[in-house]
C-alpha positions in Angstrom: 35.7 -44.3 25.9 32.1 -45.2 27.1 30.3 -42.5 28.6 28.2 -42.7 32.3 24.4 -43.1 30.8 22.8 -41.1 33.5 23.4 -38.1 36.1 22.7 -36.8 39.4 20.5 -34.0 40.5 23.4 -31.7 40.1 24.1 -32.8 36.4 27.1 -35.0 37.6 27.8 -38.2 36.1 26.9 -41.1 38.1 27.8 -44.9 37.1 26.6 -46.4 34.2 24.9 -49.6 34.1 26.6 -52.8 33.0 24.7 -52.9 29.7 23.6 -49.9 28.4 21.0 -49.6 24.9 23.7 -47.9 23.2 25.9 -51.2 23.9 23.7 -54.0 22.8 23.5 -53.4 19.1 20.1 -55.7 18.8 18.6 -53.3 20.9 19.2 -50.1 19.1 16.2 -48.0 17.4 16.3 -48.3 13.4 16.7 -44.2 13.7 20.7 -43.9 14.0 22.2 -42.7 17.3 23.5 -39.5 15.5 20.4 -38.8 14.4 18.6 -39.1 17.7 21.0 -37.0 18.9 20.0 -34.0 16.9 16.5 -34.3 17.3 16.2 -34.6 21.2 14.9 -31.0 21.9 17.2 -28.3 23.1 16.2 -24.8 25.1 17.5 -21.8 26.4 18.4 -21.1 30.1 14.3 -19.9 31.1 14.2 -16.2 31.8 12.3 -14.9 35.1 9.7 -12.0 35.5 11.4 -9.1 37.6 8.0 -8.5 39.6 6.9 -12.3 39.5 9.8 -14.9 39.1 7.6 -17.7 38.6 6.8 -16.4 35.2 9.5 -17.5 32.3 10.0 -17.6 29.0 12.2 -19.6 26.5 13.3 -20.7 23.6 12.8 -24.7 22.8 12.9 -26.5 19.2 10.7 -29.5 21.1 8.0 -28.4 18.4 10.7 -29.3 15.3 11.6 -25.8 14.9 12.9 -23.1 17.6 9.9 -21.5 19.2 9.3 -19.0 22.0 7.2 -20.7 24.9 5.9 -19.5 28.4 6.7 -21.6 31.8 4.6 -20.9 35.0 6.4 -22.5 37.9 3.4 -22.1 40.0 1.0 -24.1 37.4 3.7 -26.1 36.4 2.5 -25.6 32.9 4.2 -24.7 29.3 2.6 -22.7 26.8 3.9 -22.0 22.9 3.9 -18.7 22.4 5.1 -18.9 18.7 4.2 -21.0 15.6 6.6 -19.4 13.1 7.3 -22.0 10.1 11.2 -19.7 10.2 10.9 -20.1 14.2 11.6 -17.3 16.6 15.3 -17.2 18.5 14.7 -14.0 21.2 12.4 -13.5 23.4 12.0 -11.9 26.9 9.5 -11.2 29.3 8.1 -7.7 31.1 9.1 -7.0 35.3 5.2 -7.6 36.0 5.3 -10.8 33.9 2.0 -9.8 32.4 3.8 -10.2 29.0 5.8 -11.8 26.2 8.5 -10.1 23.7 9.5 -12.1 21.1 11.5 -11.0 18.0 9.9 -11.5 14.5 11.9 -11.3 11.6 11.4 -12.2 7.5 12.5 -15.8 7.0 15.5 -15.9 9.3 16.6 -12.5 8.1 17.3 -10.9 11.2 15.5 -7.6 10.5 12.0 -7.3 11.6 10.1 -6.1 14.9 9.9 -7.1 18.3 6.2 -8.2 18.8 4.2 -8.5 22.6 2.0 -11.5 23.8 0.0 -11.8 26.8 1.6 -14.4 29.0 -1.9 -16.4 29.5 -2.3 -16.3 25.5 -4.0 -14.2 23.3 -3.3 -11.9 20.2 0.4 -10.5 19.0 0.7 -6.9 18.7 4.1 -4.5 18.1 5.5 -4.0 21.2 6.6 -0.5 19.5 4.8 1.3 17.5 6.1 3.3 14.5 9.4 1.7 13.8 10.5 0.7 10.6 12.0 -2.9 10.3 15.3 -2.9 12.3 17.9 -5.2 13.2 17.6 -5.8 17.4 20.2 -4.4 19.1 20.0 -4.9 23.2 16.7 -5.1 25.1 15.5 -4.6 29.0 12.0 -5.0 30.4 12.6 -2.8 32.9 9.8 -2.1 35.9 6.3 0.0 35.3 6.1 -1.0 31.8 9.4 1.3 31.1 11.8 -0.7 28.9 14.8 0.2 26.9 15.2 -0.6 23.2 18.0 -0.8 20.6 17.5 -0.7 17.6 19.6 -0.4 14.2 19.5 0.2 10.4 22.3 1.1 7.7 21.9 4.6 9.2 22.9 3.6 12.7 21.5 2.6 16.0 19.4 4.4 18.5 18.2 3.3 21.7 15.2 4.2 22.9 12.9 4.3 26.2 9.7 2.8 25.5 6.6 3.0 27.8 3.9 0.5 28.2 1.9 2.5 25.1 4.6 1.1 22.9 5.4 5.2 22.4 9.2 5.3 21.8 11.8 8.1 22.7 15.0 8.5 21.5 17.6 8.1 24.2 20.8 8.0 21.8 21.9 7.6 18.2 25.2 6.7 17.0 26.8 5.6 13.7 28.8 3.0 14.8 26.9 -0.4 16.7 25.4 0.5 20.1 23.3 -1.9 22.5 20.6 -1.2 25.0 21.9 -3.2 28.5 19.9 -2.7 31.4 17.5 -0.1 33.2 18.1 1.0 36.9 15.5 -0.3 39.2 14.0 3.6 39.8 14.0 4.0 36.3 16.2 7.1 36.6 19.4 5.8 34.9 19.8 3.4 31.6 23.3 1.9 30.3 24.0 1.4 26.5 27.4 -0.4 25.1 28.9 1.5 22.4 31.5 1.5 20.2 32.2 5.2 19.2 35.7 4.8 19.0 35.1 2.6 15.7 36.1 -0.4 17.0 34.7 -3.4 18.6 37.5 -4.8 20.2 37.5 -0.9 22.3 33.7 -0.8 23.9 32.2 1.6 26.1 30.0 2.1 28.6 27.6 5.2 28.8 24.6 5.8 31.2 22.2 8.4 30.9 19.6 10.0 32.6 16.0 8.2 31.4 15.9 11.7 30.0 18.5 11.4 27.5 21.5 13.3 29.5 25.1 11.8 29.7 26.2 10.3 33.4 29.5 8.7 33.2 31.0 7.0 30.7 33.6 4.2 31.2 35.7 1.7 29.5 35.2 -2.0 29.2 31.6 -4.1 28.6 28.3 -3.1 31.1 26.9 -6.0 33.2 23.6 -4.1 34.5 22.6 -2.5 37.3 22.0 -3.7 40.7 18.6 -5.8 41.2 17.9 -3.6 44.4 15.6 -0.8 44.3 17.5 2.3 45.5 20.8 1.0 45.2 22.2 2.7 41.8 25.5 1.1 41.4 26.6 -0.4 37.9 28.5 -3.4 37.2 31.0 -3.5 34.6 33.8 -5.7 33.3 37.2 -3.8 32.8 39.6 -4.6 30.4 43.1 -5.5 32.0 46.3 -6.9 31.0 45.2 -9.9 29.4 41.9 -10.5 31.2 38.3 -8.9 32.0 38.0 -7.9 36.1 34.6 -6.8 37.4 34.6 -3.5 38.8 31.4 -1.4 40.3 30.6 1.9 39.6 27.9 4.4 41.1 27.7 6.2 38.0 26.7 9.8 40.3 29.0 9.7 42.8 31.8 8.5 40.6 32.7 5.6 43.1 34.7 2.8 41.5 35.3 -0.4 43.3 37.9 -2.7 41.7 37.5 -6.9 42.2 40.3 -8.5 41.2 39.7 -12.2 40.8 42.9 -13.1 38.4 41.1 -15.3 37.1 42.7 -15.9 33.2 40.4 -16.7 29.8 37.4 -15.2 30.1 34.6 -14.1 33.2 30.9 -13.5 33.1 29.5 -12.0 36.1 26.4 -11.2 37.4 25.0 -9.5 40.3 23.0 -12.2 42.9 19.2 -10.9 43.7 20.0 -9.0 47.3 23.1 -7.4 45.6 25.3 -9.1 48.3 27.6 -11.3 46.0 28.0 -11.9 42.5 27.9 -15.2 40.5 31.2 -15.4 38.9 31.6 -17.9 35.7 35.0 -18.5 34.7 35.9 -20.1 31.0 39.0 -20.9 30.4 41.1 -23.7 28.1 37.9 -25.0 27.0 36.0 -25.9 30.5 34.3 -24.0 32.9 33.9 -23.2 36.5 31.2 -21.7 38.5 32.0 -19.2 41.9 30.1 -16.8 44.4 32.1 -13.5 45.6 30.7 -12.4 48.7 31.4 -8.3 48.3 31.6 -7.6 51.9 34.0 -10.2 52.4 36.0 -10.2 49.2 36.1 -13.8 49.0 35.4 -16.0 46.1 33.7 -19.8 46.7 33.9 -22.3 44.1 30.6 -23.8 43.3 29.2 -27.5 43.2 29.1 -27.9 39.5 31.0 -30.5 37.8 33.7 -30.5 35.7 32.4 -29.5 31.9 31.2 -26.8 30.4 28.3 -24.4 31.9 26.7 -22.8 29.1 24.2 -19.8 30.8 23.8 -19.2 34.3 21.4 -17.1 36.1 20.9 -16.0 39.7 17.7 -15.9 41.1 15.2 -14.8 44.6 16.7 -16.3 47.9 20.4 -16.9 46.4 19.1 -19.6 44.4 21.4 -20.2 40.9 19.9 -21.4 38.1 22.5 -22.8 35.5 22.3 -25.2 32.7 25.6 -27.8 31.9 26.8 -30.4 29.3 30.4 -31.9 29.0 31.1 -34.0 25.9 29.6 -37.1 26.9 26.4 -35.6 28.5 23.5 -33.6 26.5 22.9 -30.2 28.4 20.7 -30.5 31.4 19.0 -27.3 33.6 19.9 -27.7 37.1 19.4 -25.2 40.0 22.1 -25.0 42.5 20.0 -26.0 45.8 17.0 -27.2 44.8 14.8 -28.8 41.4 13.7 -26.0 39.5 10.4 -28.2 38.0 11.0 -27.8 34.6 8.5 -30.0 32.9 10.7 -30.0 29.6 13.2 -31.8 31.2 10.7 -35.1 30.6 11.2 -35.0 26.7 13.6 -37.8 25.6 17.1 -36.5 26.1 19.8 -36.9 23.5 21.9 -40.4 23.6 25.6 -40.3 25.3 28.8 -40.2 23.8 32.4 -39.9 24.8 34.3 -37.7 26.2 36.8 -35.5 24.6 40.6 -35.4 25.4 43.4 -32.5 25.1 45.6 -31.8 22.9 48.7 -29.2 23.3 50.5 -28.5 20.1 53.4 -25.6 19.5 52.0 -23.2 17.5 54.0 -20.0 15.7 52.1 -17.9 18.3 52.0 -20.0 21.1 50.9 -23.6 22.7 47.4 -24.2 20.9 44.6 -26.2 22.5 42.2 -28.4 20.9 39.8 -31.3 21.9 40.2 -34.9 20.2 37.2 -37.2 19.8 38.0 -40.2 18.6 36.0 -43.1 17.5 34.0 -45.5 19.8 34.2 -49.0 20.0 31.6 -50.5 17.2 31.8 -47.1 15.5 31.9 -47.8 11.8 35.2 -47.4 9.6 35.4 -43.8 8.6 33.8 -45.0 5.3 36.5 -47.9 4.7 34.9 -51.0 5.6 38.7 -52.7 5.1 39.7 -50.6 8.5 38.8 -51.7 12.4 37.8 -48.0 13.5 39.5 -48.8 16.6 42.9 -48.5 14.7 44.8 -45.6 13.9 45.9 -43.9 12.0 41.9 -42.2 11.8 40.2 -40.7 9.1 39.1 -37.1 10.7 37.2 -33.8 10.7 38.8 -30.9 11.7 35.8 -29.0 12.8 36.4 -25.4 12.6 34.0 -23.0 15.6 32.5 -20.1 14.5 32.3 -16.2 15.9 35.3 -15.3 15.4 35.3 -14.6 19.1 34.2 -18.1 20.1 36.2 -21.4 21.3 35.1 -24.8 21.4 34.4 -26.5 24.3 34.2 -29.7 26.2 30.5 -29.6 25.9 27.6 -31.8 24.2 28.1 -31.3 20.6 25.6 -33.7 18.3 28.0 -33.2 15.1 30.9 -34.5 17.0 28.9 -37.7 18.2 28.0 -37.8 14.9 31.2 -38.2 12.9 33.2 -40.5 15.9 30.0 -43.0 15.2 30.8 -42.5 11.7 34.3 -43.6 12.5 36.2 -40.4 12.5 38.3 -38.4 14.9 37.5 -35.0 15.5 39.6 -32.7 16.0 38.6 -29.1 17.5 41.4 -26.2 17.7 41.3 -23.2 19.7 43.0 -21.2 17.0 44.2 -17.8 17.9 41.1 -15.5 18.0 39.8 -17.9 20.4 38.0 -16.7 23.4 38.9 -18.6 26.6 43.0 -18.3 26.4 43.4 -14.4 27.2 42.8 -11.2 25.2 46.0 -11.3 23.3 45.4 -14.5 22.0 42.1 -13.5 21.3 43.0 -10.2 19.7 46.0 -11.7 17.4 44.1 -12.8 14.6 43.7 -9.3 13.2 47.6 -9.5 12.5 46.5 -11.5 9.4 43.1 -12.5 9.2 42.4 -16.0 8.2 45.7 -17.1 7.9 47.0 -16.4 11.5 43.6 -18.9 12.4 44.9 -21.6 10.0 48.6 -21.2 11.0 47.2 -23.0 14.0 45.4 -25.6 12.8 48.2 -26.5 10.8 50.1 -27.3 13.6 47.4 -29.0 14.9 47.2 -31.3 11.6 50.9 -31.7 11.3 51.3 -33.2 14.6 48.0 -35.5 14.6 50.0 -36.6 11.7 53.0 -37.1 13.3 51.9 -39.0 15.8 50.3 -41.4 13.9 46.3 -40.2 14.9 44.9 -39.2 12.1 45.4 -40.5 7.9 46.5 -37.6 5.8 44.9 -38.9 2.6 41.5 -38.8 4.6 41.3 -35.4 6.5 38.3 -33.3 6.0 38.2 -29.3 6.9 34.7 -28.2 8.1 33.0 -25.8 9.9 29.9 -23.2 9.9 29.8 -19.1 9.8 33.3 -18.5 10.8 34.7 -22.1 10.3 32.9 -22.1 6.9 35.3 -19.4 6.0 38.4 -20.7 7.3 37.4 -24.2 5.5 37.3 -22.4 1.9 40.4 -20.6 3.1 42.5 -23.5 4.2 41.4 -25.2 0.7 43.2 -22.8 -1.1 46.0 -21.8 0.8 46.7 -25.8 1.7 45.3 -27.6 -0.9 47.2 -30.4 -0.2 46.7 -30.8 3.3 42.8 -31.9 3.0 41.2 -34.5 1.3 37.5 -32.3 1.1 35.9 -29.6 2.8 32.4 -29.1 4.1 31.4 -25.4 4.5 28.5 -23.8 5.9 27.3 -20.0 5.8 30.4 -19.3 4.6 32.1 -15.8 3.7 33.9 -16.8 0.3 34.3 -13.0 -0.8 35.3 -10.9 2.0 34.9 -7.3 -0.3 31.7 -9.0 -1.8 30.3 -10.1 1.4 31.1 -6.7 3.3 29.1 -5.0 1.0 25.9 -7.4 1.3 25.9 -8.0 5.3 24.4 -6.2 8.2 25.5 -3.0 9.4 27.3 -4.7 12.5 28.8 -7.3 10.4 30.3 -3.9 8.6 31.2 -2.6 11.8 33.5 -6.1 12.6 34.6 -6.2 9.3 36.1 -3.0 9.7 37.1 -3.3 13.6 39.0 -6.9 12.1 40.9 -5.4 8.7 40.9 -1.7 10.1 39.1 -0.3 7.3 36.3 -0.7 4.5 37.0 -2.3 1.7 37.7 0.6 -0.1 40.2 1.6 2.4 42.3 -1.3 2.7 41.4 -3.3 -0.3 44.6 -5.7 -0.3 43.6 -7.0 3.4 40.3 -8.3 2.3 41.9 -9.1 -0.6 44.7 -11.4 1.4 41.7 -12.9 3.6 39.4 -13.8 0.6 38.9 -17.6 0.1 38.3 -16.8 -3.6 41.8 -14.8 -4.0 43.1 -18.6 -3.8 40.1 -20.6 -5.8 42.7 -21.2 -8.4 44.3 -23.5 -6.5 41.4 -25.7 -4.6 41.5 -29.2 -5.5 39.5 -30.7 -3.0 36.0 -31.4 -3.2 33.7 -29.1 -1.7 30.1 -28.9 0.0 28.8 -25.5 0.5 26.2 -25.1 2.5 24.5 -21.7 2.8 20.7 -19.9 4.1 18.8 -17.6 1.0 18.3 -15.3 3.7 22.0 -14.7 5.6 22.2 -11.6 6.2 25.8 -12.3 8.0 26.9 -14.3 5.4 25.0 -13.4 2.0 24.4 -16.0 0.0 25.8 -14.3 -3.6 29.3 -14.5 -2.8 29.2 -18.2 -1.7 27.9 -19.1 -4.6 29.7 -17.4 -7.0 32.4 -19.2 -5.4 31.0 -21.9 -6.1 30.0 -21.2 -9.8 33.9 -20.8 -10.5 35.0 -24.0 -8.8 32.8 -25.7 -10.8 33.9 -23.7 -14.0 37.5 -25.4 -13.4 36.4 -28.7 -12.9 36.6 -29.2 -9.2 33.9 -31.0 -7.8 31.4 -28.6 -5.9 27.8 -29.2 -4.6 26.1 -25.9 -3.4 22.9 -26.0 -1.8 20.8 -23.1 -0.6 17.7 -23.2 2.1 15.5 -21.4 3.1 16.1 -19.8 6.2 18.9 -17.2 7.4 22.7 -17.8 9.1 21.4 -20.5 11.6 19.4 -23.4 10.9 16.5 -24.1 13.4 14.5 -26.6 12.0 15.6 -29.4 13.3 14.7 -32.0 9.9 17.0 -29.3 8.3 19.8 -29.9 10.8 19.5 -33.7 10.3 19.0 -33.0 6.5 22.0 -30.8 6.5 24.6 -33.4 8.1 22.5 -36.2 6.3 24.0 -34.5 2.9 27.4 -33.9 4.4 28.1 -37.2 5.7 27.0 -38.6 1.9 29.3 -36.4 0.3 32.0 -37.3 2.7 31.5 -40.9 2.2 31.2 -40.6 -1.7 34.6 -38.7 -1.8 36.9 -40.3 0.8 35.5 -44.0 -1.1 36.8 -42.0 -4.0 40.4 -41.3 -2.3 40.5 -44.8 -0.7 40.5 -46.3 -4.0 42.7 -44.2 -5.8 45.3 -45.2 -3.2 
């Protein structure tokens, strides 16, 4: 399938040209289409000043690496804030826009300090002074230089009010994972998420006084406050049944309005600037959908997006909506709902098209399972078998495993997919159950066996693309990153002969070992996911461990993993690794330098560089054995 090569001032697709650059092979760059494709720069949905909208902030890798920049509308002028060789992933910006925040950590470690800039230039200095490195943990700029931090450590988090001096005072502390959410406008009232009751799946909501005394407290995930000054009232998604509703609260008075959109999967909400409506994004089965519900009239109106996948949206002064969008064929683009937002990133060479993704519907043991199919365009090459048109099935493939848990893949602009259907592959994506997007239970049911309730459904998924003649058996690779690294080095050993190689990255390869190594909040979902610490309920990690089953991998391996991972520690990967190789299976391992993600973008086109050659050196391998 070819995809449109250009789009509207919306983001939709208009037609393509007869001939396209991508069609006529003699015009093609000597740099590959996949590789393009990771290096055309990428940002973050820009961030507004409360006091001063036409001040924002970002994060762009247009410099090679992700950096922090500045964006004044009004001069229509970027500035890099950061030149950090590990790059810099958060940022925000203070109500009078006056300011910068950006988070610096040690080598992509996480754990550091969140560090202030003025917004015209000029030196860093800690934006808090007298903290101790701390993992960030939730973070508003809130008006008159009052902002609300969180803040953890292996003892805990606290959240603290912080005033322009940098001075901090502790708000709350809690064992367990907390996050700072929002100030209200008259700085009377902040709202942390907690998870007191030990388990992140059950969050709740406290406000307190900017003082430090309790409110309310309520059940579900905080929103924020409302954007107008004087109005109090607290937005708040609700767990019910098998969804998230929005509900508002006024914290003193104890007022609760319910909303309920019925809409299933999953809802983000936000309140619009003047408090009237709310800008409702709905997810669900792997696409999303954009609304406004008008609160006085209770009525929800469907948006002019198109059909794909809206990855951030934001509401903005005069009921503007600010929103950015990719589907499978299109690279992400930032559009405004009524008008061009003037981004002047938007003229860097944007990423080359690709096709579109299809569904798939499979029976599963817990249900239908839903997962994307790429397959390869025409002129792709062979899937490494120069004897094969990769026009004709059945396909070599990647099963290409998403991360979180609590994630899902989506019909959205996804270089590594491009990459592998040029390649000649299919690739296959599965919405296993832990998925986000298809309901709480199904999002919820991997903790009846962890792992191995994930893989139960990509088996499925493999059996019938088998079936049906789609993809080769004897040339099926299981991949993925954080998450799907884990489930790769998993489904190695628990179906060793399902896959003919597997191409893990950050994986957990230990889950005892890498409990004891990680972050405290990776701790706190380790023990929300097995209900209990190692210790406690040693034969559950136990089960889950790829390395309970290292015995029996037969399939060659690449394992990719960051020196610095404090999600994923390096150690237990590669002692994996060292007792692969120990039984002869053939293992690469290679480390860089940097923590669980990769933002340098050589390293990104290094990294699939390394794992297309190993793909290509051991499916040659398979091919000639058969």
């Amino acid at each position: 399938m070819t995809a449109p090569d250009s789009t509207d001032t919306a983001g939709a697709p208009t037609k393509a040209p007869a001939t396209t650059p991508e069609t006529v092979s003699e015009k093609r760059p000597a740099t590959p289409l996949w590789e393009r494709r990771f290096r055309a720069p990428r940002h973050t949905l820009p961030a507004w000043a409360k006091s001063s909208p036409e001040r924002c902030v970002f994060v762009s890798d247009r410099s090679g690496n992700a950096q922090v920049y500045c964006w004044d509308r009004a001069a229509g002028t970027l500035r890099q804030v950061t030149e950090r060789p590990s790059g810099a992933q958060h940022c925000a910006i203070e109500a009078s826009g006056e300011a910068v925040w950006w988070f610096a950590d040690t080598d992509g470690d996480e754990r550091g300090q969140w560090m202030r800039q003025p917004f015209s230039g000029g030196p860093d200095e800690p934006a808090v002074r007298d903290l101790d490195p701390y993992w960030p943990a939730g973070l508003a700029l809130g008006l008159r230089g009052h902002n609300l931090l969180g803040h953890s450590t292996e003892h805990g988090t606290d959240v603290s009010l912080v005033l322009h001096s940098g001075v901090a005072r502790r708000l709350y502390r809690h064992d367990e994972p907390a996050y700072a959410v929002d100030l209200s406008r008259d700085l009377s009232l902040a709202v942390i998420a907690h998870s007191e009751r030990g388990d992140l799946w059950d969050p709740g909501v406290r406000v307190l006084t900017t003082e430090g005394r309790d409110v309310a407290e309520f059940e579900g995930e905080a929103v924020g406050f409302s954007p107008v000054p004087g109005d109090n009232r607290l937005l708040v998604l609700e767990p019910r049944e098998d969804r998230w509703e929005p509900v508002i609260h006024d914290p003193r008075t104890g007022e609760r309005v319910g909303l309920d959109l019925e809409l299933p999967g999953e809802t983000s909400v936000e309140w619009s600037q003047d408090a009237a409506s709310l800008l409702v994004v709905h997810d669900h089965q792997a696409r999303s959908e954009a609304f406004r519900y008008d609160l006085a009239a209770r009525e929800l109106t469907r948006l002019k997006i198109p059909d794909g996948t809206i990855e951030h949206a934001r509401t903005r002064p005069g009921g503007e909506v600010w929103f950015q969008w990719s589907d499978s064929a299109h690279p992400p683009v930032f559009r405004a709902l009524d008008s061009d937002p003037r981004f002047p990133a938007t003229a860097t060479a944007s990423a080359p098209r690709t096709g579109l993704a299809d569904d798939m519907w499979v029976d599963g043991p817990g249900g239908r399972v839903h997962a994307l199919l790429s397959l390869p365009r025409a002129g792709a090459k062979a899937g490494t078998n120069a004897g094969t048109n990769a026009g004709a099935k059945p396909h070599p493939a990647v099963f290409l495993l998403h991360g979180g848990p609590d994630e899902h893949d989506r019909d959205a602009f996804d270089p590594e997919v491009a990459a592998w259907t040029d390649e000649g592959f299919a690739v296959i994506r599965v919405n296993y159950r832990g998925s986000t997007g298809y309901g709480r239970a199904w999002t919820e049911a991997l903790r009846r066996r962890v792992g191995h309730t994930e893989l139960e459904d990509v088996t499925a998924v493999r059996d019938w693309a088998v079936g049906q003649g789609i993809v080769d058996p004897a040339r099926l690779v299981l991949a993925g990153w954080s998450w799907g690294g884990y489930l790769t080095l998993l489904g190695l050993g628990t179906r060793p002969g399902d896959w003919a190689l597997g191409l893990a990255g950050a994986p957990v390869a230990d889950c005892a070992a890498a409990h004891e190594q990680a972050m405290d909040d990776i701790k706190a979902l380790d023990r929300s996911l097995f209900g209990g610490t190692p210790e406690e309920v040693p034969e559950r990690y136990r089960d889950a461990s790829p390395a309970t089953y290292a015995d029996a991998v037969r399939a060659p391996v690449l394992i990719c993993a960051g020196v610095n991972d404090a999600r994923c520690p390096v150690d237990q990967a590669r002692a994996y690794a060292e007792r692969l190789e120990a039984r002869g299976v053939p293992v690469a391992f290679h480390t860089m330098e940097m923590g669980h993600s990769v933002t340098d973008v050589a390293e990104r086109v290094a990294v699939f560089r390394r794992q297309l050659q190993f793909t290509r050196t051991h499916l040659d391998a398979v091919r000639r054995q058969s």
